[in-house]
C-alpha positions in Angstrom: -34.6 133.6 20.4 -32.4 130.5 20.4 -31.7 129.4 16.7 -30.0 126.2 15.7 -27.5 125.5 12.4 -27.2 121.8 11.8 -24.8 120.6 9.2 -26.2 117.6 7.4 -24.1 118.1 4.5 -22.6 114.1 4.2 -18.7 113.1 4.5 -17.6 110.2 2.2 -16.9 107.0 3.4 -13.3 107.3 6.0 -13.2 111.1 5.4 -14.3 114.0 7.5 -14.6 117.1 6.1 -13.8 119.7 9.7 -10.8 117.8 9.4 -10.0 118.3 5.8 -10.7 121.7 6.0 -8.4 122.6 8.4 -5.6 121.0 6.7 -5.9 122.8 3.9 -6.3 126.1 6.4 -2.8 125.2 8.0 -1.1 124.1 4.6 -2.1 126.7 2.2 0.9 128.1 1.1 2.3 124.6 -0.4 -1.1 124.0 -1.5 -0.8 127.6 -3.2 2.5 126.8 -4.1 1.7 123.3 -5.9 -1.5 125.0 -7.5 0.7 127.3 -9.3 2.9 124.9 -10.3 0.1 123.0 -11.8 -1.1 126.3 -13.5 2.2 126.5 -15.1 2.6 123.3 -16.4 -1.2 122.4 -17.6 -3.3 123.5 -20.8 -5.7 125.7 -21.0 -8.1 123.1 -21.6 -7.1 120.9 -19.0 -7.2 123.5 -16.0 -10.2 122.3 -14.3 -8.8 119.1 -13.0 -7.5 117.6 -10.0 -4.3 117.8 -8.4 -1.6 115.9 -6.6 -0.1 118.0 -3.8 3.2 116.7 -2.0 4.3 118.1 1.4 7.6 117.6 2.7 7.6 115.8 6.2 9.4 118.7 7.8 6.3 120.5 7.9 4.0 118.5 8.8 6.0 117.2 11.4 4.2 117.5 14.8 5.8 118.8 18.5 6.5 116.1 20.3 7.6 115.6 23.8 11.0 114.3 24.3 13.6 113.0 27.5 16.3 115.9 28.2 20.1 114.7 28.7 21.0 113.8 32.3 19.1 113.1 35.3 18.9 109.4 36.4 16.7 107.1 34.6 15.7 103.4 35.2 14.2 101.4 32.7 14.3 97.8 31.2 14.8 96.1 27.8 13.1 92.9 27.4 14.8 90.3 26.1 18.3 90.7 26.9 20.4 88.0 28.0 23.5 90.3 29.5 22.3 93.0 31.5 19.6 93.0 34.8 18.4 95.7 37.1 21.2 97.7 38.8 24.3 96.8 36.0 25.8 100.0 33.9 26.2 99.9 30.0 29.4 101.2 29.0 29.0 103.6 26.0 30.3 102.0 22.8 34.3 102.6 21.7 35.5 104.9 19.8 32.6 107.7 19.7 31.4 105.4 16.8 27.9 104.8 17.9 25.4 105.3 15.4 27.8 106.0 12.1 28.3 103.3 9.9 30.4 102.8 6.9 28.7 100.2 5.1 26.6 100.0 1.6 23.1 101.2 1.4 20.5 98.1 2.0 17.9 97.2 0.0 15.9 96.6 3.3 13.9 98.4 6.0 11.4 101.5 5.9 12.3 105.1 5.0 9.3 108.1 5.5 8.1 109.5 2.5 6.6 112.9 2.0 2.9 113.4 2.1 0.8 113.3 -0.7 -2.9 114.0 -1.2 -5.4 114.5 -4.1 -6.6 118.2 -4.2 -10.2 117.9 -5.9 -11.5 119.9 -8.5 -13.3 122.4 -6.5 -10.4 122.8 -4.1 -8.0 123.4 -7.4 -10.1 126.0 -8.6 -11.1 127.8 -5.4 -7.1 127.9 -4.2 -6.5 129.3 -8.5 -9.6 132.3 -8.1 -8.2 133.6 -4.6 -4.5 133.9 -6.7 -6.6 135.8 -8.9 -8.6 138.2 -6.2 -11.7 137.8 -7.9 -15.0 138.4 -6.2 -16.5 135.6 -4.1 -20.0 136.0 -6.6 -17.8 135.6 -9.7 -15.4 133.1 -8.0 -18.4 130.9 -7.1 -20.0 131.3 -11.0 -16.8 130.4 -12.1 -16.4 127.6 -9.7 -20.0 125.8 -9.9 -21.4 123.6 -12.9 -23.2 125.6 -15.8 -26.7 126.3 -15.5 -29.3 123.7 -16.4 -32.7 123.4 -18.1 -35.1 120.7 -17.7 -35.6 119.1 -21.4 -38.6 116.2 -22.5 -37.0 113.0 -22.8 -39.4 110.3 -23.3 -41.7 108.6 -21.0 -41.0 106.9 -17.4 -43.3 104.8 -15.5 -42.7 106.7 -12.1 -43.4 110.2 -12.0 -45.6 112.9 -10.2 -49.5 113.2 -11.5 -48.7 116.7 -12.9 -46.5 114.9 -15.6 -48.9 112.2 -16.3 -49.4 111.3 -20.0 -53.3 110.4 -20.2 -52.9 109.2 -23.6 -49.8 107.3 -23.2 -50.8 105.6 -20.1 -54.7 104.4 -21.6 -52.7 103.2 -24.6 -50.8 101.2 -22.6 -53.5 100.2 -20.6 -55.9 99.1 -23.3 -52.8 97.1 -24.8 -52.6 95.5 -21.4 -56.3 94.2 -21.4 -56.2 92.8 -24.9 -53.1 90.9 -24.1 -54.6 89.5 -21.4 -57.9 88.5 -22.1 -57.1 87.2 -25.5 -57.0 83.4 -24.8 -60.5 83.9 -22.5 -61.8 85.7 -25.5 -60.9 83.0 -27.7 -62.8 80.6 -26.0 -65.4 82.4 -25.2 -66.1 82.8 -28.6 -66.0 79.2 -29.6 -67.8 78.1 -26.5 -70.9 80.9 -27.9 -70.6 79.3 -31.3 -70.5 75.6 -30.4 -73.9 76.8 -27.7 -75.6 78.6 -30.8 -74.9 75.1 -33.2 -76.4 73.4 -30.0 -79.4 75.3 -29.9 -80.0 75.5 -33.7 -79.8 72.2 -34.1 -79.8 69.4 -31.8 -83.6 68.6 -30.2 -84.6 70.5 -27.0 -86.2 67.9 -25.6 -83.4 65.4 -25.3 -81.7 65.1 -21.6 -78.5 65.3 -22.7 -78.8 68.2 -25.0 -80.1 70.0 -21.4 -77.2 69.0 -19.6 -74.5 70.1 -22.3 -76.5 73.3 -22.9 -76.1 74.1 -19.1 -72.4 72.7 -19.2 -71.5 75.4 -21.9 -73.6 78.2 -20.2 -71.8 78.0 -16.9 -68.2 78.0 -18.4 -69.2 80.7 -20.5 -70.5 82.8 -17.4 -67.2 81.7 -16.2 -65.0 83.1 -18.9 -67.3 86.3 -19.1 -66.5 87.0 -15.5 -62.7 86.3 -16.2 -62.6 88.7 -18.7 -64.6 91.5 -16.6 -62.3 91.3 -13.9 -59.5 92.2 -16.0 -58.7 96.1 -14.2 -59.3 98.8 -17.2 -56.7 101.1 -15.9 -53.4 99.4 -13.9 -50.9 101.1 -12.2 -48.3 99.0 -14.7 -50.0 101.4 -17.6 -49.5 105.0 -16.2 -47.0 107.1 -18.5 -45.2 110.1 -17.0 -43.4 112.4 -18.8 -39.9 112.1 -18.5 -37.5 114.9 -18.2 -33.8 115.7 -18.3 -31.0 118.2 -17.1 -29.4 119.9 -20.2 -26.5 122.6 -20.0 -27.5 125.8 -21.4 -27.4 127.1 -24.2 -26.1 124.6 -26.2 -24.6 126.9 -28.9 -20.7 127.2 -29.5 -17.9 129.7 -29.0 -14.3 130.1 -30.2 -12.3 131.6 -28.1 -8.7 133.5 -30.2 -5.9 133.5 -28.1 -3.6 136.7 -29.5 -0.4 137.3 -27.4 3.3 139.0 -28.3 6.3 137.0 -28.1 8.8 139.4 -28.9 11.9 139.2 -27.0 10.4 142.1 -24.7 7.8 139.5 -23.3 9.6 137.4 -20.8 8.6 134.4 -19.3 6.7 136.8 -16.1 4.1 138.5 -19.0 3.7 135.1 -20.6 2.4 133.5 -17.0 0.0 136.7 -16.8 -1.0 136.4 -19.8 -1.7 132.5 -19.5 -4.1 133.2 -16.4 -5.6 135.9 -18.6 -6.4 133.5 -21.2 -8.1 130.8 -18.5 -10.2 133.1 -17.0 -11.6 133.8 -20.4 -11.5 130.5 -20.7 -13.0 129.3 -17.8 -16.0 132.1 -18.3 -16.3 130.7 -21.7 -16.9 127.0 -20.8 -20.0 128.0 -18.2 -22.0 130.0 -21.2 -21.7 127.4 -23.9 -21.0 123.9 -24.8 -18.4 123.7 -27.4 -15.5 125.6 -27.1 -12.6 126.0 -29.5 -9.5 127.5 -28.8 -7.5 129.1 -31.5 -3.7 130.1 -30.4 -1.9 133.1 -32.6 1.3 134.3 -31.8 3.1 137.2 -33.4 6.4 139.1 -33.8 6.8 140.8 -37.0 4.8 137.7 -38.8 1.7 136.3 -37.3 0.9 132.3 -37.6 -1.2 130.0 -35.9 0.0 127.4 -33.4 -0.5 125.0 -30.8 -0.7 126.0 -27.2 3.1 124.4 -26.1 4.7 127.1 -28.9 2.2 129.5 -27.8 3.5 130.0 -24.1 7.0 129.0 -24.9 8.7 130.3 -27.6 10.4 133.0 -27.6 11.8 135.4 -30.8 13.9 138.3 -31.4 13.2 141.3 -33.4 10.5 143.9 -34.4 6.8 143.4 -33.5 3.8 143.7 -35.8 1.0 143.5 -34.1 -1.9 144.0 -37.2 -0.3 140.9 -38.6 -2.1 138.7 -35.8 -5.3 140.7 -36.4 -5.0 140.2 -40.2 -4.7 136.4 -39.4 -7.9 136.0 -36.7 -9.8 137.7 -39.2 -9.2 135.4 -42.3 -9.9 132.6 -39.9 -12.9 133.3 -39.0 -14.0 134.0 -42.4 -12.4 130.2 -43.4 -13.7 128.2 -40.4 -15.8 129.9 -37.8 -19.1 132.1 -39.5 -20.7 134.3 -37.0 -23.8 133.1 -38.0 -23.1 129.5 -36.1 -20.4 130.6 -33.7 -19.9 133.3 -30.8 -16.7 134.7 -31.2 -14.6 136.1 -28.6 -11.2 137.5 -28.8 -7.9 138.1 -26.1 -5.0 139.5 -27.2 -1.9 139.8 -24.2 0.7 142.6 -25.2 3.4 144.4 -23.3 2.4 147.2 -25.6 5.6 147.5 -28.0 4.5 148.0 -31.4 5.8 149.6 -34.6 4.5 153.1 -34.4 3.0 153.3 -37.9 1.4 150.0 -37.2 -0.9 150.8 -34.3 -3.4 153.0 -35.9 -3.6 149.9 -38.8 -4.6 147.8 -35.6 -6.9 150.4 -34.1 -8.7 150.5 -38.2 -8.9 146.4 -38.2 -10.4 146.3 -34.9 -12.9 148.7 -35.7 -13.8 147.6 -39.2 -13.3 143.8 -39.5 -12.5 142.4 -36.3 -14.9 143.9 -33.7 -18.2 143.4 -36.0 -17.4 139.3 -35.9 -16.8 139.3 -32.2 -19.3 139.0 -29.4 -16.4 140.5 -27.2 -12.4 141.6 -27.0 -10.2 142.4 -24.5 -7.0 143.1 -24.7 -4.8 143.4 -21.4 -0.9 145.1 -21.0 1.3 143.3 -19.1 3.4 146.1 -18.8 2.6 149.6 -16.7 4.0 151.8 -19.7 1.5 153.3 -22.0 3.0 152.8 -25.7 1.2 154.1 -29.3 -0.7 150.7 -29.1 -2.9 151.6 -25.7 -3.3 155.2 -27.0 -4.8 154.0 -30.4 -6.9 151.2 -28.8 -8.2 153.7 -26.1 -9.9 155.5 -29.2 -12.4 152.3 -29.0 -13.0 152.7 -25.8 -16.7 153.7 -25.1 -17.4 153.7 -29.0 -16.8 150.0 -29.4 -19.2 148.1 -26.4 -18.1 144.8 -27.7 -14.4 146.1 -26.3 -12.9 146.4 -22.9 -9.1 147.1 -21.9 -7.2 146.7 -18.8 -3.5 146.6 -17.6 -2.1 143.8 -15.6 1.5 144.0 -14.2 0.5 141.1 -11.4 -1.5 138.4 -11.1 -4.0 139.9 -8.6 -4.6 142.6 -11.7 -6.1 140.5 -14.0 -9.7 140.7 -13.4 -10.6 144.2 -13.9 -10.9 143.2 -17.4 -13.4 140.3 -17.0 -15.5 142.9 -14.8 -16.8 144.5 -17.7 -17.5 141.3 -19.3 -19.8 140.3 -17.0 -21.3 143.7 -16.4 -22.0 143.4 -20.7 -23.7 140.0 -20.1 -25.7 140.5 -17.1 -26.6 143.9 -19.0 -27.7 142.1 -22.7 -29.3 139.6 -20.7 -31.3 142.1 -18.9 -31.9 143.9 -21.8 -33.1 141.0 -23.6 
């Protein structure tokens, strides 16, 4: 059986999209290279965006075929005024041909590097394969939220299964009243001034006949205009009108917990960054609104914006309850569980004070864990400290919490695994 696959997907105007594809095929480790830069340098917020990506010239630079040296070749240069077929060109004197020792001009061409806009879905596809997730998840991740259709009014176009009967014979007897108004106005008086006629001028009279006749044919007339107005035009039909909504429409906040003791160098912190945007990203596909709340913590927890977040750096001890302390006495200030879904990440290499980490495991437990819809908390380091051991205690007990380690990139989704496995189980349940 012969089967035929015909793309009819469409290429914008001067582009082709074979073609574009296999440049980014041949180019993707500067493209991978540039994407990561752009990881590194952008917000959270602002991951899902385009990107300019610059090659160099040297490689993109195409074989070429090229004279050797020697042999004996013949050719001419028009317009010269010295030279004609057969005469030799002495080489210039002094071995100083092509090296000059003059200024730099302000004229003629130089070749700059290549530059190209890599779109949205391009960005994001090249940032999930740096992150080895699945191609099902990398393609939730990737596409637009989910959609419901929603009432919106009424349209005059619109299939007969959406038809508004009422609506449209509203319009419709609107319509006729507008229209036959003048023709019923002077019908009217024309019946009035033929009833005054026949009351009370004589029947007998000639002229009384002929105006009698007069008003009965214009009056016929008008009575015929005003049946042929249509009762039901295609002007009057109502549809129902509907429109694509995201769903649902609620809000999240999203708490952003991460170390930045002088044990978590600038590798955990880029780690723990992706971490956060794939929460992120998973976030923004389930609900509208998203706040971002940043924490960062040594010994002393405070709130901050995302720039000191990632980039400062401290000496000295590490508390980590401090930060829990904080998330929780914000969410009791600003963000009720009642009108937000909270979700918590916390990013640690694991180094705590050793009488502190069963205070964390207790906060968790009691007063952070029953506001949350979900927390995860990933290691950026491989050794196992008194922090993983007291967490692991929440492990299974807890179903709102999931823990992973991630000492590279490609590590980072194990965590996210059980997220979705949660939702797809809730919503299943549900």
């Amino acid at each position: 059986m012969l089967q035929q696959i015909i793309d009819r997907r469409l290429s914008g105007k001067n582009k082709s999209i074979g073609n574009r594809e296999r440049f980014l095929r041949r180019y993707k480790e500067q493209i991978r290279e540039a994407v990561k830069r752009a990881v590194d340098g952008r917000s959270i917020r602002d991951i899902e965006r385009a990107e300019d990506v610059t090659i160099p010239k040297k490689d993109i630079s195409e074989p070429v075929f090229r004279h050797g040296s020697g042999g004996t070749r013949e050719m001419v240069h028009p317009g010269n005024k010295e030279y004609v077929r057969g005469d030799r060109i002495e080489r210039p004197k002094g071995g100083a041909g092509g090296k000059g020792k003059g200024k730099a001009s302000d004229s003629g061409e130089g070749e700059d590097d290549f530059t190209f806009t890599l779109t949205k879905e391009e960005f994001m596809q090249v940032f999930f394969e740096d992150l080895a997730l699945p191609h099902l998840v990398r393609t939730q991740l990737a596409e637009v939220p989910e959609w419901k259709s929603q009432r919106a009014g009424y349209t005059s176009d619109g299939t007969a299964t959406n038809l508004h009967v009422v609506r449209s014979m509203r319009g419709a007897i609107g319509r006729r009243i507008a229209i036959g108004a003048d023709s019923r106005r002077q019908l009217r008086a024309l019946e009035d001034e033929l009833e005054a006629l026949l009351r009370d001028a004589p029947i007998g009279d000639v002229a009384t006949r002929l105006q009698i006749v007069d008003l009965e044919a214009r009056i016929a007339v008008l009575r015929n205009r005003v049946a042929r107005i249509p009762f039901l035009d295609p002007i009057d039909l109502r549809f129902r009108n509907r429109v694509r909504v995201p769903v649902p429409t609620s809000k999240a906040v999203m708490f952003c917990l991460m170390d930045i003791s002088g044990s978590m160098d600038e590798g955990r912190k880029d780690l723990a960054k992706r971490f956060f945007i794939l929460l992120y990203l998973f976030l923004t596909r389930h609900y509208e609104k998203i706040d971002i709340v940043f924490i960062r913590h040594h010994t002393q927890a405070a709130e901050v914006d995302e720039q000191n977040f990632f980039h400062a750096t401290e000496t000295g001890g590490t508390v980590v309850s401090s930060a829990l302390v904080l998330m929780e006495e914000i969410i009791r200030a600003r963000y009720s569980p009642s009108e937000w879904n909270i979700y918590g990440a916390q990013a640690s290499d694991g180094d705590n004070w050793h009488h502190d980490s069963g205070r964390c495991r207790e906060l968790l437990a009691d007063k952070i864990l029953p506001l949350t819809r979900y927390f995860a908390y990933v290691q950026v380091a491989e050794e196992e400290q008194n922090l993983w051991q007291e967490y692991a205690q929440l492990v299974g007990v807890a179903k709102q919490f999931a823990m992973r380690k991630a000492t590279e990139v490609s590590q980072i989704y194990p965590v996210f695994r059980d997220l979705f496995k949660k939702e797809g189980a809730e919503a299943r349940a549900a």
